[in-house]
ZADO-1210 file (C-alpha; in nm, 4 decimals, padded with zeros to 6 digits):
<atoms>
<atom x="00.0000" y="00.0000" z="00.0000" code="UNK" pos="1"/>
<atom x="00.1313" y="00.3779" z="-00.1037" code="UNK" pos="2"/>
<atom x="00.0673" y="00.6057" z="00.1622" code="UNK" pos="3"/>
<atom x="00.1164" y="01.0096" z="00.0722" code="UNK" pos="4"/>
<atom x="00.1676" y="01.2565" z="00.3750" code="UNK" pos="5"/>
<atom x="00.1142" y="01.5830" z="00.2066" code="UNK" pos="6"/>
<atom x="00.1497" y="01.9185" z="00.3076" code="UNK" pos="7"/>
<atom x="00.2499" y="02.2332" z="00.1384" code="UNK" pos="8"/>
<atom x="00.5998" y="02.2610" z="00.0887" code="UNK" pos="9"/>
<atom x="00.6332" y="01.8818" z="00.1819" code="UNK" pos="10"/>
<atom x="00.9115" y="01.9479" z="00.4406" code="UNK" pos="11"/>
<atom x="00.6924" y="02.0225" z="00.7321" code="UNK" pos="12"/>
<atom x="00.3866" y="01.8880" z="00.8515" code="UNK" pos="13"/>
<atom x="00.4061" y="01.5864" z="00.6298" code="UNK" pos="14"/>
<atom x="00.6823" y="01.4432" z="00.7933" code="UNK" pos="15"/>
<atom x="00.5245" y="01.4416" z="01.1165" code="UNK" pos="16"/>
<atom x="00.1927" y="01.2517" z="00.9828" code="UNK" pos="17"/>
<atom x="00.4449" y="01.0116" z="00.8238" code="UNK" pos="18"/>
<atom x="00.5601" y="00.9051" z="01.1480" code="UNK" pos="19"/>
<atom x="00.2172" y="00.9065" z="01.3349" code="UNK" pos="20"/>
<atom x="00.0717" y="00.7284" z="01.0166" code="UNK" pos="21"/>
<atom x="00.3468" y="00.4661" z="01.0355" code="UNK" pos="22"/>
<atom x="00.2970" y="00.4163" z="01.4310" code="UNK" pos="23"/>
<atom x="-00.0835" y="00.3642" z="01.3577" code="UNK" pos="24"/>
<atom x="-00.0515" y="00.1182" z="01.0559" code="UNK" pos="25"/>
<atom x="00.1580" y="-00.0783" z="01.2723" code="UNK" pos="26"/>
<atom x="-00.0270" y="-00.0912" z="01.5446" code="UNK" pos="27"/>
<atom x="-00.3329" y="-00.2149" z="01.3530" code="UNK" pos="28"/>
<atom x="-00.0859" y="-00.4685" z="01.2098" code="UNK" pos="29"/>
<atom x="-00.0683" y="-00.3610" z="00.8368" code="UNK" pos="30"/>
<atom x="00.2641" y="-00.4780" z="00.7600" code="UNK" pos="31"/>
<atom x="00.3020" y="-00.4299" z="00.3868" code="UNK" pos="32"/>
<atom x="00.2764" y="-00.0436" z="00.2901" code="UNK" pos="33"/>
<atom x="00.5300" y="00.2734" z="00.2001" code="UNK" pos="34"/>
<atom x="00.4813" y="00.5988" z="00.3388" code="UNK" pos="35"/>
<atom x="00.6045" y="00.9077" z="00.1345" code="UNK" pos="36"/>
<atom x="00.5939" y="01.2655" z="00.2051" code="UNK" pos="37"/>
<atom x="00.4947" y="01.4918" z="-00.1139" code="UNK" pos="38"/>
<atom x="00.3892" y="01.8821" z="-00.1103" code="UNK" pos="39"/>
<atom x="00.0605" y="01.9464" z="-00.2799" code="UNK" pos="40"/>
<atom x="00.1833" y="01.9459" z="-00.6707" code="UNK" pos="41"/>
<atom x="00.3890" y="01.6192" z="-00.6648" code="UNK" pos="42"/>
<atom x="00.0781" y="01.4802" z="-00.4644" code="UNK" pos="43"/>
<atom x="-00.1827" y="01.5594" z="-00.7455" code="UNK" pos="44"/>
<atom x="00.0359" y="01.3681" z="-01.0264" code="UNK" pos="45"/>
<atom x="00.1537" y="01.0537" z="-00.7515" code="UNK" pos="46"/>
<atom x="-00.0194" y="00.7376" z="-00.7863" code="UNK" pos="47"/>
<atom x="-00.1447" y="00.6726" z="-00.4093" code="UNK" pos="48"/>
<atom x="-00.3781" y="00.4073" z="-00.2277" code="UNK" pos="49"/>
<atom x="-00.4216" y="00.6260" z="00.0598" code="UNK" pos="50"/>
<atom x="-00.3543" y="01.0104" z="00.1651" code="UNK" pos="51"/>
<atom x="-00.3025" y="01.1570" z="00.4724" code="UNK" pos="52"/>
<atom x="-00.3729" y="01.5886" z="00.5147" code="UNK" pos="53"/>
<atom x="-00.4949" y="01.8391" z="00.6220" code="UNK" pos="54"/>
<atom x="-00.8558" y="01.9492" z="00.5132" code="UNK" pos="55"/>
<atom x="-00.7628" y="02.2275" z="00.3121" code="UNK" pos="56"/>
<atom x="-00.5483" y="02.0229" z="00.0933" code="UNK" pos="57"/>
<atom x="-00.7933" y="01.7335" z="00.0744" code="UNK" pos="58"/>
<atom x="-01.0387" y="01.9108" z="-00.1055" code="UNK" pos="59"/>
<atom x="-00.7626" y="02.0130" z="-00.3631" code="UNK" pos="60"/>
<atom x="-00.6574" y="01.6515" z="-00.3882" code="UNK" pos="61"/>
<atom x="-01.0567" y="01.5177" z="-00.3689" code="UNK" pos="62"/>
<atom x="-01.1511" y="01.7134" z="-00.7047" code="UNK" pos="63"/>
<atom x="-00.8835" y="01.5106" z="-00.8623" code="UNK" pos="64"/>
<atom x="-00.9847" y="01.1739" z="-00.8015" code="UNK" pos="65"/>
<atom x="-01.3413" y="01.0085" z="-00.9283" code="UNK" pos="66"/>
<atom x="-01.6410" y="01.0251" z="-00.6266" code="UNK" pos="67"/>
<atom x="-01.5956" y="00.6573" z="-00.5404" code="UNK" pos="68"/>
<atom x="-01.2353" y="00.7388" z="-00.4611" code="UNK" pos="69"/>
<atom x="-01.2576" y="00.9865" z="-00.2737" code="UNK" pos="70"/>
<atom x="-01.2706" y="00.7882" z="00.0720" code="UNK" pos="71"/>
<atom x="-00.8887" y="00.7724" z="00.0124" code="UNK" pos="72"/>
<atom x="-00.8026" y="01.1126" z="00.0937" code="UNK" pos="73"/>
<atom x="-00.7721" y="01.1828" z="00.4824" code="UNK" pos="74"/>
<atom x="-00.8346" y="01.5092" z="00.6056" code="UNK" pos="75"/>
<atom x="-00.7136" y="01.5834" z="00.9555" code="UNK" pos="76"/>
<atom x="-00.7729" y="01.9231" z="01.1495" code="UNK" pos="77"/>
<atom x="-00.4981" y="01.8103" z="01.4396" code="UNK" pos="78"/>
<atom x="-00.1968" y="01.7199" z="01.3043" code="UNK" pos="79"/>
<atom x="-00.0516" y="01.5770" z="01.6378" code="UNK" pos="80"/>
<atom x="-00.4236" y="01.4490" z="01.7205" code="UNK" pos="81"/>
<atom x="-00.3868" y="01.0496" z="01.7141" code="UNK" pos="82"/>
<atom x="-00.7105" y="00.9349" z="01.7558" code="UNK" pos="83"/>
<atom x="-00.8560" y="01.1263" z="01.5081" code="UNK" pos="84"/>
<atom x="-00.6375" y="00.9995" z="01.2246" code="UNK" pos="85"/>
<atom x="-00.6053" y="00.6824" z="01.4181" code="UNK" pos="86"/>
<atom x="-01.0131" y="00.6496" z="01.3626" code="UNK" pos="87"/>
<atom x="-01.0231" y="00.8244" z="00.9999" code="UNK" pos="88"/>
<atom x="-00.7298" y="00.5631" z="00.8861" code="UNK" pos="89"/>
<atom x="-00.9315" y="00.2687" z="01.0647" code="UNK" pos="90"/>
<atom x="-01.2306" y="00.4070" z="00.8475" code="UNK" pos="91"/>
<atom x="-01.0811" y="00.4366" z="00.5220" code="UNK" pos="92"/>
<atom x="-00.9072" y="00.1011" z="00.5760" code="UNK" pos="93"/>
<atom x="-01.2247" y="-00.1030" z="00.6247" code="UNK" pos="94"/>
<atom x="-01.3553" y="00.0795" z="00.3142" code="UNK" pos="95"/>
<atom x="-01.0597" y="-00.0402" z="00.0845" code="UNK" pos="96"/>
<atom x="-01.1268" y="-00.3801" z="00.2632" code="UNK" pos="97"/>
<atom x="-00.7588" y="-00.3881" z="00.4316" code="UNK" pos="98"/>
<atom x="-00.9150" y="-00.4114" z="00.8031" code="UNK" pos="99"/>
</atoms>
């Protein structure tokens, strides 16, 4: 599984989702997947299975993608919140019918 962490610049806040998304696939025991950290641009043209952002940049990155894939952009208002992209990952997992 691709993972994106997007942000921006891709320097910044993406590299701290990449290491809360990593702690949280492991803990729900998905072992095969690759997290990469991409600003907004490289994001849009990236082939991904699942991205993690903030809401702002998930709406840029939703219009891209068909409705029925939409489900695999995450948008996340707390950055260092990890329930709430614990639960949102858990959700979007179950939909691609990894959990």
């Amino acid at each position: 599984m691709n993972v994106l962490t997007v942000c921006g610049l891709g320097i910044g806040s993406s590299v701290i989702l990449r290491v809360t998304v990593g702690k949280i696939l492991d803990e729900l025991g998905i072992k095969d997947y690759t997290i990469n950290v991409a600003d907004i641009g490289t994001a849009k043209s990236t082939p991904f299975d699942m991205v993690v952002t903030s809401t702002e940049l998930a709406d840029v990155l939703k219009k891209a993608l068909p409705a029925d894939k939409q489900f695999k952009v995450i948008p996340v208002s707390n950055f260092v919140d990890k329930n709430e992209i614990k639960s949102k990952i858990i959700t979007c997992l179950k939909q691609m019918g990894k959990l």
